[in-house]
N, C-alpha and C positions, 0 to 999 in steps of 0.2 A: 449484630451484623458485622461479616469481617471485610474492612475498608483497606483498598489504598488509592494513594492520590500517584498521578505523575501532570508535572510542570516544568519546563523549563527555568523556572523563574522564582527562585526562594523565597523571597517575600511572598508572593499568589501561594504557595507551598504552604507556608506559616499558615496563612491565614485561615484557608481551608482547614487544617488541621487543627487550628483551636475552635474554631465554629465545629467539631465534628466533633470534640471533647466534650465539648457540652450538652451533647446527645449520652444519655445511657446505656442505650442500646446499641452503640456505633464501637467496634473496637479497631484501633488502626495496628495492619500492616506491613506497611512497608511506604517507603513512600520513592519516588522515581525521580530523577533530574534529566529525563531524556528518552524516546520512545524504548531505545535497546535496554535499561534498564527495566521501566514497563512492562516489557515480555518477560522478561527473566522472574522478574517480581510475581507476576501474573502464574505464573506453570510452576513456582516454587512456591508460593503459599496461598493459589488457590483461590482468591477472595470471592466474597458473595459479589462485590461492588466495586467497580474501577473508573475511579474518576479522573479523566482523558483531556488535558488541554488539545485540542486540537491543531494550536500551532506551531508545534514543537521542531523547533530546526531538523531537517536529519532524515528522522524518522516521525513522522507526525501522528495524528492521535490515529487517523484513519488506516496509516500504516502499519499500526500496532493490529489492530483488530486485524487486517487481513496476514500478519503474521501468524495467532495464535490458532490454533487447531481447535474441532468445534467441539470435544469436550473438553478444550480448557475453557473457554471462555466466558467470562462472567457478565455480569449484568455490565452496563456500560452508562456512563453520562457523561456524555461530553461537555467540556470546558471553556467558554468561547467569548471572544468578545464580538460583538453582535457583527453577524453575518448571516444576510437574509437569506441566501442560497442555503446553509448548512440549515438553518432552522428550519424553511421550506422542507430537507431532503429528509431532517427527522423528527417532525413532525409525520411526516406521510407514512414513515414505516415504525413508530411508535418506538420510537428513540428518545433517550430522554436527552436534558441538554441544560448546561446552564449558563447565565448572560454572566461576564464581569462588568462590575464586582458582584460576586454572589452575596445573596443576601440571606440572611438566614429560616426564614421561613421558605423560601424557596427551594434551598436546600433539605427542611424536613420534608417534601412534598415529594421530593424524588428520593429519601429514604423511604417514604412509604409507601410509593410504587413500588420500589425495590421489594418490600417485605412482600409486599399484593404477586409479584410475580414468582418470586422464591417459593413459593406455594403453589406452582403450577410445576405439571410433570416433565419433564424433557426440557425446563428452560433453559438450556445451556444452548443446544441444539438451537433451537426458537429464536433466542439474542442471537446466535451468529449471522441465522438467514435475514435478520432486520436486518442486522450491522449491515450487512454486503450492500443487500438494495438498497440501504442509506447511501451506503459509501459511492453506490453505482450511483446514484440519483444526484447528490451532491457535485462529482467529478463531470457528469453529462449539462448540470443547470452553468457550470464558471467555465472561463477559458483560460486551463491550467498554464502555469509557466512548465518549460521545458523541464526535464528531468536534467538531472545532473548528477544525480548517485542513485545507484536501485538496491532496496535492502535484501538482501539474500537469507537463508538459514545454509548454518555449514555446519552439520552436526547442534553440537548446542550453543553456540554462536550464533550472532547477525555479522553479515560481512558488508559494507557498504561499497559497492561497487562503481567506480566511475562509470560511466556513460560513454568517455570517449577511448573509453578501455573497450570497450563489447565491441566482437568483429563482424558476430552476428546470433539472432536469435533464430529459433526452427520450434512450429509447435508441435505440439503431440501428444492431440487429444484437449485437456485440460491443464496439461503442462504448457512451462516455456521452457524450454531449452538453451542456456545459455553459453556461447567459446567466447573466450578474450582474447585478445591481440596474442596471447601468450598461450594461447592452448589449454588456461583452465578454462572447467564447465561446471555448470550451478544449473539447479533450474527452481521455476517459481511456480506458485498456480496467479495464475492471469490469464486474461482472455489477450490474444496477439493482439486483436483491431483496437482496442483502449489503449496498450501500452504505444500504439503506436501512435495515436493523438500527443502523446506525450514526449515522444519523440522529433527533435529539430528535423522536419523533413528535409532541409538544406545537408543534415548530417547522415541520415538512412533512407534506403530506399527499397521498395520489396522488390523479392526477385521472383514470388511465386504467392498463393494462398497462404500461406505455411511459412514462409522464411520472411525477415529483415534483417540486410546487412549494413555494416558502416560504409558507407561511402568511401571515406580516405583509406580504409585497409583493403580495397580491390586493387588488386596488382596486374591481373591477365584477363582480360575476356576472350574465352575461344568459341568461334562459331559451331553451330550442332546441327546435324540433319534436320530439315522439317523449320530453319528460321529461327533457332536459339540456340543460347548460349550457356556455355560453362564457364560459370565466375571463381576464379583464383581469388582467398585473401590472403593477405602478405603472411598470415600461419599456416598457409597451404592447407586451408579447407577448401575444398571444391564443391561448390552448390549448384545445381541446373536455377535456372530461368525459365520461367514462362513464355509460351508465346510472345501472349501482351506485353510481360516485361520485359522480355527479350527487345518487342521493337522500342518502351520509352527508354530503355539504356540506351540505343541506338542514337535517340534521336537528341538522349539529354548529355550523354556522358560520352559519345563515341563522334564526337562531330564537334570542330573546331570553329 
């Protein structure tokens, strides 16, 4: 079975990887010091098995999986020190997962799930739709801290994107849409109403179904037939407003 590991944290790195030597059956990889590594590792050799610390600064474990596209993605065990929520989220959607420090029977146990499922048709497909409902299940059970960088794909890159760079998002469809202060655009697959939990509402606010902008790059609001408004951001994007939004700009941002 072809393995790799990503960990923030070389020693946890080490260890994993001689506990996995002493399997026969286990060949490693590649191994990752960080989720953008991970991806790259992941679509470049492939593995049957990717073992995912889950709290990897940056780009985390659950970040990864929602980066990679559903025939790349491999079997998946997350990495973790004990968190009832993540275990809760996959446990439910037959995620496997493991406690630090790993112990090594524990570790053969989810080698041989792995092998149990590699022998089913389409599990490539299969592990992605668990991933997601993990990842949705897990993010809806804690009450995440703000974002602060959002990972993008730019070609064969990840871009990590300030937060207080974005002027504004617009969805479309199952995309997000992204412009920055500066007039680049990215887009992601994300559902709008989750990233927007995640979002300092103090810093965005919506303007419609479909759009959230930054708050500090609105420069002009001009009134519009019918009680709304068209929002200037300081990159001279112009977005309508909603009714509704229309009146909380009103009531939150237009009044001393």
């Amino acid at each position: 079975m072809r393995v790799m590991i990503a960990d923030d944290e070389r020693p946890a790195r080490s260890f994993l990887a001689a506990m996995l030597r002493s399997f026969e059956d286990v060949e490693i990889v590649g191994e990752g010091s960080n989720g953008s590594e991970a991806v790259e590792l992941i679509e470049r050799e492939k593995p049957d098995l990717a073992l995912l610390d889950l709290q990897m600064p940056e780009l985390d474990g659950l970040s990864v999986v929602r980066l990679l596209r559903k025939d790349a993605t491999p079997l998946v065990a997350f990495v973790t020190a004990y968190d009832e929520y993540a275990v809760r989220a996959f446990e439910l959607n037959a995620v496997d997962y493991l406690l630090k420090p790993v112990e090594s029977a524990r570790l053969r146990q989810t080698l041989n799930r792995a092998h149990e499922r590699l022998e089913q048709a389409d599990f490539r497909s299969k592990e992605a739709s668990h991933l997601r409902a993990a990842a949705a299940d897990y993010e809806a059970s804690i009450q995440p801290d703000y974002l602060e960088r959002i990972p993008v794909r730019e070609r064969s890159e990840i871009i990590l994107l300030p937060v207080h760079n974005i002027a504004s998002v617009v969805a479309d469809g199952e995309l997000l849409h992204i412009t920055t202060a500066i007039n680049e655009r990215y887009s992601i697959n994300y559902r709008l109403k989750e990233l927007e939990t995640r979002l300092n509402p103090a810093k965005f606010t919506r303007l419609s179904r479909g759009t959230i902008v930054n708050i500090e790059l609105i420069s002009r609001v001009s009134p519009m037939p019918g009680g709304t408004f068209l929002v200037t951001l300081t990159n001279n994007q112009k977005l309508p407003a909603s009714r509704l939004q229309s009146r909380i700009l009103r009531d939150s941002l237009l009044s001393m």
